[in-house]
C-alpha positions in Angstrom: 124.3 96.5 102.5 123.1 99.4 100.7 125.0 102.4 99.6 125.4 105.8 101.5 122.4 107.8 100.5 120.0 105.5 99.3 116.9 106.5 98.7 114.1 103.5 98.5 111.4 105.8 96.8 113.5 107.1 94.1 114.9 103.4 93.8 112.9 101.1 95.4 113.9 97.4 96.1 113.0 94.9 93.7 111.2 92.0 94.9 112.2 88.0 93.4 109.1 86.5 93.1 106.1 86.9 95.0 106.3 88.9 98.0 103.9 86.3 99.9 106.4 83.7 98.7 109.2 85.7 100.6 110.3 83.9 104.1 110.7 86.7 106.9 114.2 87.0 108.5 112.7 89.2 111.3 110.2 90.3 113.8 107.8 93.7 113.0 107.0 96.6 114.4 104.7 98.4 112.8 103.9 102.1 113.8 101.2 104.2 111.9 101.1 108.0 112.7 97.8 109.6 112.8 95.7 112.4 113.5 92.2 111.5 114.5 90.6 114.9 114.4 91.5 118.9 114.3 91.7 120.5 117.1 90.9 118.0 119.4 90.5 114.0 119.2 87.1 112.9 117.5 85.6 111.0 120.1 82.5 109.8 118.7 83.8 108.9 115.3 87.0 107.6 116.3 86.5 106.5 119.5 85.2 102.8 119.3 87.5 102.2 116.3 90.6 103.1 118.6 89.2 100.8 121.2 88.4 97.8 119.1 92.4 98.4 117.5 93.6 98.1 121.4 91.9 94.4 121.6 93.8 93.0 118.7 96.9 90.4 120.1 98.8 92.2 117.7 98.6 96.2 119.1 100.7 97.4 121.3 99.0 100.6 122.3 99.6 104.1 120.7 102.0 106.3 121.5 100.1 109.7 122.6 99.0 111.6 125.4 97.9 115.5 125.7 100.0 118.8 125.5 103.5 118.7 126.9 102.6 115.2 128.4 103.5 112.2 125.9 102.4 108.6 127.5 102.7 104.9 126.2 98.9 104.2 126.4 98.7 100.1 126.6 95.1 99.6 127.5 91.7 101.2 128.1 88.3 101.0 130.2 85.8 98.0 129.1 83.7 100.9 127.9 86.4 102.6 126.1 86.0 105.9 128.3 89.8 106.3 129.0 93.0 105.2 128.4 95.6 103.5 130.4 99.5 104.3 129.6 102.8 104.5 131.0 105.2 107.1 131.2 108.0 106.8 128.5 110.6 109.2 129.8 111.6 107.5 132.8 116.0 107.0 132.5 116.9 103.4 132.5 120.4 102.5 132.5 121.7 100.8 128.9 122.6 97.4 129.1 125.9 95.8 128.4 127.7 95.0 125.4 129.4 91.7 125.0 131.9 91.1 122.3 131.4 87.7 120.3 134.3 87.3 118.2 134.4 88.9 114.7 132.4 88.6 111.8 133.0 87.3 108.1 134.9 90.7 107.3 137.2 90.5 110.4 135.0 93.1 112.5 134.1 92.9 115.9 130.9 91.4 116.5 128.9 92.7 119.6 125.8 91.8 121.5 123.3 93.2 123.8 123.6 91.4 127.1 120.0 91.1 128.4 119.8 89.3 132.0 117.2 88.4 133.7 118.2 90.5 137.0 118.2 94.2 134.1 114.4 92.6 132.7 113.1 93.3 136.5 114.5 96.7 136.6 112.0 97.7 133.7 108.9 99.0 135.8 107.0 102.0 136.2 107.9 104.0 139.4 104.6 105.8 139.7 102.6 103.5 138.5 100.0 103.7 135.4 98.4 106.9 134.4 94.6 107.1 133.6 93.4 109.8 130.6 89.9 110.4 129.7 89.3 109.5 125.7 88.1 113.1 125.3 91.8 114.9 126.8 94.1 112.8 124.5 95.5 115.1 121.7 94.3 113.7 118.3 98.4 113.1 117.0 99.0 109.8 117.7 100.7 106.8 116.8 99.3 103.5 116.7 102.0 100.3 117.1 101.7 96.6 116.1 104.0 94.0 116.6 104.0 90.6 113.8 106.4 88.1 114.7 106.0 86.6 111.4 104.1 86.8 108.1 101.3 84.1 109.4 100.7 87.5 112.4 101.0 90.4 109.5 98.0 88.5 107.2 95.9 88.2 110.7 96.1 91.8 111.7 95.2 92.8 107.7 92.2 90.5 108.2 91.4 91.9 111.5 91.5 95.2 109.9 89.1 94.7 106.6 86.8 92.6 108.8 86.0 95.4 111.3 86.7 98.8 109.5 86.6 97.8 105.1 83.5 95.7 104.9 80.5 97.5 103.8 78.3 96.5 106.5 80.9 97.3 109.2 79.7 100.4 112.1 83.1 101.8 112.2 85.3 104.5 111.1 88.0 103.1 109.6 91.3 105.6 111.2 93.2 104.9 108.1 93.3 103.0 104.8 95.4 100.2 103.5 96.2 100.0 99.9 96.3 96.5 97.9 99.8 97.6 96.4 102.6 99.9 97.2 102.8 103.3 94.7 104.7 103.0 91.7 107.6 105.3 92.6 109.3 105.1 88.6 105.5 105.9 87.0 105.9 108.7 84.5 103.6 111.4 85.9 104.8 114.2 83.2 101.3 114.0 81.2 99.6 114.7 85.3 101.9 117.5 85.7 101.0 119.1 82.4 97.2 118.0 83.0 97.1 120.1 86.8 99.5 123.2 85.1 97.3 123.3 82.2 99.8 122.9 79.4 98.8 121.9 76.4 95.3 122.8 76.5 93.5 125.2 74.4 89.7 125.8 73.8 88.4 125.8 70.7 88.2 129.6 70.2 91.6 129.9 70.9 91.1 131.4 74.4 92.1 130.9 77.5 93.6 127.5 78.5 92.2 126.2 81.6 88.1 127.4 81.5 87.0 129.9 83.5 84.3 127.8 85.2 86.7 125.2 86.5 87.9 125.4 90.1 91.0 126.3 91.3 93.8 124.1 92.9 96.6 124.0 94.5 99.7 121.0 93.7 100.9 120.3 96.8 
């Protein structure tokens, strides 16, 4: 395992090989946190995107809701004119621990019992609740779920086909880069570039010119 304290963008893993070439040892869930709007969710842009997301066999809703009411939205209207979630804060009783020998290092190893009989207690008392497009805050969450690589390359395709093609109607909600950021770059020559060291003008005057916008490094 990795050391106490790691930090994976100030030392980020190294891949061996080709990352397609790389078997997956596990299932994901992918969650993407958004805002879709400023003060209130942007209906008409984002809208039919966040319905078209909700069809995919790979989403499992978005986490959202309105003020002081968070819900697990899973579906929405044919139309797309409300949203259909469940109520995440209901208590449910954690299920057992069994112990299954010890590992390599001579620790105990532990499992989650799951039965069949605590599946069926997993159900929502009062039922679905119903939340017009328009009243939904616009923080939210989107959540997929890849069982394997083969799932992952679908979704990306579902993605570019429907929101990064030229020709495509619909707002794209966010954007997905070819390549992960180079963490170890050396950005000194940016920094002096946005703080304006090093420059001069030719008449020895002032270093950044007058004319040139202000910014702010955030």
């Amino acid at each position: 395992g990795r050391a106490p304290g790691h930090d994976p963008l100030l030392c980020p893993p190294v891949l061996v090989g080709r990352e397609g070439d790389q078997p997956w040892r596990s299932s994901l869930l992918l969650l993407v946190p958004l805002r879709l709007g400023l003060k209130k969710f942007d209906v008409k842009r984002y809208g039919p995107s966040l319905t078209k997301i909700f069809s995919y066999r790979q989403s499992l809703g978005c986490l959202g809701g309105h003020p002081r009411h968070a819900l697990w939205f899973v579906g929405c209207d044919a139309d797309g004119g409300a949203l259909h979630g469940l109520d995440p804060h209901t208590v449910q009783q954690a299920p057992n621990l069994v112990r299954k020998g010890v590992d390599a290092q001579g620790d105990d190893r532990w499992e989650v019992e799951v039965t069949a009989e605590y599946l069926r207690t997993f159900r929502c008392a009062r039922g679905a609740s119903e939340c017009p497009l328009e009243r939904i805050d616009p923080s939210l969450s989107l959540a997929f779920y890849c069982r394997d690589r083969e799932e992952f390359d679908s979704l990306f395709a579902a993605l570019r086909r429907d929101f990064f093609e030229e020709e495509t109607a619909l707002a794209p909600p966010f954007t997905v880069g070819e390549k992960g950021p180079d963490y170890g770059a050396d950005l000194s020559g940016m920094a002096d570039m946005m703080s304006g060291v090093g420059r001069s003008s030719e008449g020895g005057g002032s270093a950044v010119d007058e004319d040139e916008d202000d910014f702010v490094v955030l």
